[in-house]
MIFIGU-293699 format. One record per residue (C-alpha): residue in one letter; x, y negated, z negated. Coordinates in steps of 0.5 Angstrom, whole numbers, plus 2048, in hexadecimal, padded with zeros to 3 digits. Each point is the difference from the previous one (the first is absolute). Layout:
<sites>
aXYZ ...
</sites>
This chain:
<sites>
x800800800 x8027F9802 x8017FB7FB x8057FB802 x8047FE807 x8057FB800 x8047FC805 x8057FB801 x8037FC806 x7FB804805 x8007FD806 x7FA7FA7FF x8008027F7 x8067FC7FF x7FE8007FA x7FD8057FB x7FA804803 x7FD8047FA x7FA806803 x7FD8027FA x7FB806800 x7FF7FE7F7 x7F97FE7FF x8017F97FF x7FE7FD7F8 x7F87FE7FD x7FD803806 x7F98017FC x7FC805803 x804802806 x8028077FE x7FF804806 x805801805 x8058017FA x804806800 x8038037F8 x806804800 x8048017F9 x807800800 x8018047F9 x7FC7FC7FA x8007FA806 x7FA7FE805 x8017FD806 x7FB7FD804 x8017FF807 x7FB7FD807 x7FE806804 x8007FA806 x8027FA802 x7FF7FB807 x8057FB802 x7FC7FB804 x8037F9803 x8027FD807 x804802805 x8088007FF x7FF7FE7F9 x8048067FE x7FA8067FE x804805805 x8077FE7FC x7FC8027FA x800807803 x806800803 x8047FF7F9 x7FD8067FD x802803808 x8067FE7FE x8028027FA x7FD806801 x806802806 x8067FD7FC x7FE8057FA x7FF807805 x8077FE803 x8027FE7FA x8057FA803 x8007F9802 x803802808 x7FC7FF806 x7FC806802 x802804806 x7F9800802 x7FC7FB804 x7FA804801 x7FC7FC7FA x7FA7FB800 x8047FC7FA x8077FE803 x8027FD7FA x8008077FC x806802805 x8047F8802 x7FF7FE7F9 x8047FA804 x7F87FE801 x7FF8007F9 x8027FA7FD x7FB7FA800 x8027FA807 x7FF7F97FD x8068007FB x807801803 x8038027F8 x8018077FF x7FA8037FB x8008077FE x7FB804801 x7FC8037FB x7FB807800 x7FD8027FA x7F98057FE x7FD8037FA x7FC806801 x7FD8057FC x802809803 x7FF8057FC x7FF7FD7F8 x8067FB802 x8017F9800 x8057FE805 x8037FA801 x804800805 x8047F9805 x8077FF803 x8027F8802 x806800806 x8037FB804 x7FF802808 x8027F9803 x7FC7FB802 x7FA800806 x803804807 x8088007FB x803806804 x8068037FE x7FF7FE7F8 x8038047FB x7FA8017FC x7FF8027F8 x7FC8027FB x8007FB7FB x7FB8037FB x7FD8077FE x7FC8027FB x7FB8067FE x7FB8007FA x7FB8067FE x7FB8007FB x8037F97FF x8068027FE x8077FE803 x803806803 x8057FC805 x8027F8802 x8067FF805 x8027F9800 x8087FF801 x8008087FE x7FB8047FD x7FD8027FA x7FB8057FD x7FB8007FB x7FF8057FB x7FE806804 x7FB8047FC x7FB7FD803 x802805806 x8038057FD x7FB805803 x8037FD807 x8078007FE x804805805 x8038087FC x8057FF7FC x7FF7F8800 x8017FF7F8 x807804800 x8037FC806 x7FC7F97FE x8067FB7FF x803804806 x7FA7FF804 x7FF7F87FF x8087FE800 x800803807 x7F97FD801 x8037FB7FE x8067FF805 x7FD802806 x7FB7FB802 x8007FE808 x7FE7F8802 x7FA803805 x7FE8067FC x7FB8007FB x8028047F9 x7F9803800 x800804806 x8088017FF x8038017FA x7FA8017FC x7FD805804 x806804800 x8037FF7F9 x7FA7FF7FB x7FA802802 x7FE802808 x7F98027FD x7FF7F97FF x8027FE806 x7FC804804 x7FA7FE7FC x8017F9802 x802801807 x7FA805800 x7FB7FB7FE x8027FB804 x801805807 x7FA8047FF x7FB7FC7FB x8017F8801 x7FD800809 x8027F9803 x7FE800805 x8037F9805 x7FC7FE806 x7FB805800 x7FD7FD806 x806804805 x8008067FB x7FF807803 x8008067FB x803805802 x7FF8087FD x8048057FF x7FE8077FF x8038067FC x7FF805806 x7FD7FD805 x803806805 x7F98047FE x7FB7FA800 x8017FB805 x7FA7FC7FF x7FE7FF7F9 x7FA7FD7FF x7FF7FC7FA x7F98017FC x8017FA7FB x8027FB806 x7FB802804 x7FA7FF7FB x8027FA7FE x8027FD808 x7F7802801 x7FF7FC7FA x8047FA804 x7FC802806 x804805804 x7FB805802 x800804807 x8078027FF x8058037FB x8087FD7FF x8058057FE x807801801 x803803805 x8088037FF x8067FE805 x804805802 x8057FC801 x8007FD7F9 x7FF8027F9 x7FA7FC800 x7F87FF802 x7FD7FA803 x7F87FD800 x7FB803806 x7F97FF801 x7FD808801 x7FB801804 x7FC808800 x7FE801807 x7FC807801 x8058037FA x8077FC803 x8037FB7FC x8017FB804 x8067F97FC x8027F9803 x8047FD7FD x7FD7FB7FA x8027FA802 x7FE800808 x7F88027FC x7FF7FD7FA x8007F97FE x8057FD7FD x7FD7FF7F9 x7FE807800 x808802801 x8017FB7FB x7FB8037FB x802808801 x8077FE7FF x7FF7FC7FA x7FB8047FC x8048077FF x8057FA7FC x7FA7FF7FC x7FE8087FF x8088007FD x8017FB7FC x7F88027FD x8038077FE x8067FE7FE x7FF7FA7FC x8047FC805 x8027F9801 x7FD7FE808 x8027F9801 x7FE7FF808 x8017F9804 x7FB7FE804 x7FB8067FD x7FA7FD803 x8037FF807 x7F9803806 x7FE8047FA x7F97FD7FE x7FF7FD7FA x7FA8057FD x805806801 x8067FD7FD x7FB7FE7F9 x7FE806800 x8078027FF x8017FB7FB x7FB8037FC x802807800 x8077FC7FD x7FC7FD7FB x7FB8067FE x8038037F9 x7FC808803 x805800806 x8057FC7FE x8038057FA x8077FF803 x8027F97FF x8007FE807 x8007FA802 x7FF7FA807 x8047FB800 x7FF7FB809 x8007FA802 x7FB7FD805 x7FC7F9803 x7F98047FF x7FC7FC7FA x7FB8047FF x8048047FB x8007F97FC x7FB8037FC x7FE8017F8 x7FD807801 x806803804 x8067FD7FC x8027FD7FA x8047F9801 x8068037FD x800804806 x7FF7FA805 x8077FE802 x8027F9804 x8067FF804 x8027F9802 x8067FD803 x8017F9800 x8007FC805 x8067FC800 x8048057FC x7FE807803 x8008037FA x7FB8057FE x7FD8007FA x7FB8067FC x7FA7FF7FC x7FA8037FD x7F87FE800 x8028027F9 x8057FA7FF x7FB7FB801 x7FC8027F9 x7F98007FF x7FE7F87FC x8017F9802 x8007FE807 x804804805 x7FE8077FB x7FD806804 x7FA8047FD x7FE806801 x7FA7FE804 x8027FB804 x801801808 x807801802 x800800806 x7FC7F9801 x8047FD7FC x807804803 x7FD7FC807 x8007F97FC x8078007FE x7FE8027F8 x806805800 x8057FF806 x803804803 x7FB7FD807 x8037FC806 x7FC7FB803 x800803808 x7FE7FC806 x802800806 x7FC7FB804 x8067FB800 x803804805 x7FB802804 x7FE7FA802 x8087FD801 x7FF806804 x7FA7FD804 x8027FA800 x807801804 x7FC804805 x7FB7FB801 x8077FB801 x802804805 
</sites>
């Protein structure tokens, strides 16, 4: 479960941008879409949802390419560019894109998240200096590194590296630890690499890869980021694809007639020159099976849809995080509520999943499907370019600018009452336009 990410000197956050998914304090009489997870005698408290409004270019995309980000430098354990180019996120491989464009003065860039996994707090960030914005060839370092769980320090790099005392992991410590520890640590010690992270280096091989597995695990297969949904193509895999060629999924399938597929089936059909299966359109026809590709029959909402909610299913049943760019992209605003409520449905949601997206469709500025601490703003000024997050929640509920539960917050959302709005007309150029073809 999600609890908090951080980012520092990400593109237009030049400044600290904090994500929060911790129910926000005096939200009287907002008790749903709050999820419980007791980490020993402790409960935490978490949102089960989150929508990210503001205009375009004001930075909603940078949000979840940070986490997109952090993610890809802790799986590879490493600050150097990834050889790979294939990504939606650029920045997660040339971290050369990372650093924010306005100021010429090299910053650190700085990740950080907290989550709950297994009955674990953990708290986990790094800061590094990678050179300034499109600085190649730079000599990057990771400036700091530290790693709490259960809110306990188990270790801190600054200059060098420090540990905590380590019985807070000590059912995580790797065989024979305690009679090698001060071996161990010494050699830990003096091992650190500028460009390396210690989590996924030192410490994953000399004091506990159990919990450096936990992490990466939970980051890999429980926190979904998905960047730019709008270009993505979900590929599946199959186990033994050679004695099945067609598979034919019957939960997809049902929920694809909900979203009004109904004269055919979708299916996967197995490449034989890869180990993959990709989307077709299935046809019966005097007992033969006949499949056109997806994307030459289907329009592009229902590709969009069938490749996003088999994401849904899996973060459901596994209690993941799904965190989605562009979630409602050609995908009609009634089935995408639906989704949310599922989300929000304590009878189905028994795994603490969670649904973090960003969108410009208002109607899901409502009381009635999310609580203000759930409601996200991103701006960016106009003369700094800096981007900013708030919540519906930072406003309060008294005096003049509070926010009460049953007021219309897509109404005032459209008179500037929250920011996060730009006022677009283009009239002046079209009329500059017809003006100069009058002048010719």
């Amino acid at each position: 479960m999600l609890l908090e990410f951080r980012s520092t000197n990400y593109k237009s956050f030049k400044d600290e941008l904090v994500f929060s998914m911790i129910p926000a304090p005096k939200q009287k009489g907002l008790d749903y879409s709050v999820l419980k997870k007791h980490v020993g005698k402790k409960a935490n408290r978490g949102l089960c949802s989150s929508v990210i409004y503001g205009p375009n270019a004001s930075g909603k995309t940078n949000i979840i390419g940070a986490m997109d980000t952090f993610k890809s430098i802790v799986l590879r354990g490493n600050i150097r560019n990834d050889a790979d180019d294939s990504e939606p996120n650029p920045a997660a491989g040339a971290l050369e894109l990372i650093s924010n464009n306005t100021t010429s003065a090299v910053l650190p860039v700085e990740f950080s998240i907290i989550f709950i996994e297994d009955d674990l707090h953990i708290e986990y960030g790094f800061s590094a200096d990678v050179g300034g914005f499109l600085t190649t060839d730079y000599k990057r370092k990771i400036l700091t590194e530290i790693l709490r769980i259960n809110n306990k320090l188990v270790f801190t790099r600054n200059e060098g590296l420090e540990f905590g005392p380590l019985e807070a992991i000590q059912h995580f410590l790797v065989n024979a630890f305690d009679q090698n520890a001060e071996g161990a640590m010494t050699l830990a010690k003096s091992n650190l690499i500028d460009e390396e992270l210690f989590l996924m280096n030192g410490f994953k091989t000399m004091i506990s890869a159990k919990l450096a597995s936990m992490i990466t695990t939970w980051l890999d297969k429980k926190f979904i980021v998905i960047y730019r949904a709008n270009s993505m193509r979900l590929i599946r895999k199959f186990s033994d694809p050679k004695n099945k060629p067609i598979y034919v999924e019957k939960t997809t399938n049902e929920a694809a007639s909900y979203f009004g597929v109904k004269s055919n089936k979708l299916g996967y059909i197995f490449d034989s020159d890869k180990d993959e299966a990709k989307l077709y359109s299935l046809f019966e026809s005097n007992n033969n099976m006949m499949a056109i590709p997806a994307e030459l029959f289907e329009s592009f909402g229902t590709i969009r849809f069938i490749n996003v909610f088999p994401l849904v299913v899996r973060a459901l049943l596994s209690g993941s995080t799904l965190v989605v760019d562009e979630f409602d992209a050609s995908i009609h605003p009634m089935a995408l509520m639906s989704i949310i409520n599922i989300f929000h449905n304590d009878d189905v949601n028994i795994h603490n999943a969670q649904l973090v997206f960003n969108t410009h469709n208002p109607i899901f500025l409502n009381a009635n499907l999310f609580r203000r601490d759930e409601i996200k703003f991103v701006e960016r000024d106009d003369d700094s370019h800096i981007s900013t997050i708030y919540s519906l929640s930072d406003f309060g509920t008294a005096g003049k600018k509070g926010v009460r539960k049953n007021e219309d917050y897509m109404k005032n959302y459209f008179v500037d009452r929250y920011g996060a709005i730009k006022n677009i007309d283009f009239t002046p150029i079209f009329e500059n336009l017809v003006y100069d073809r009058k002048e010719v």
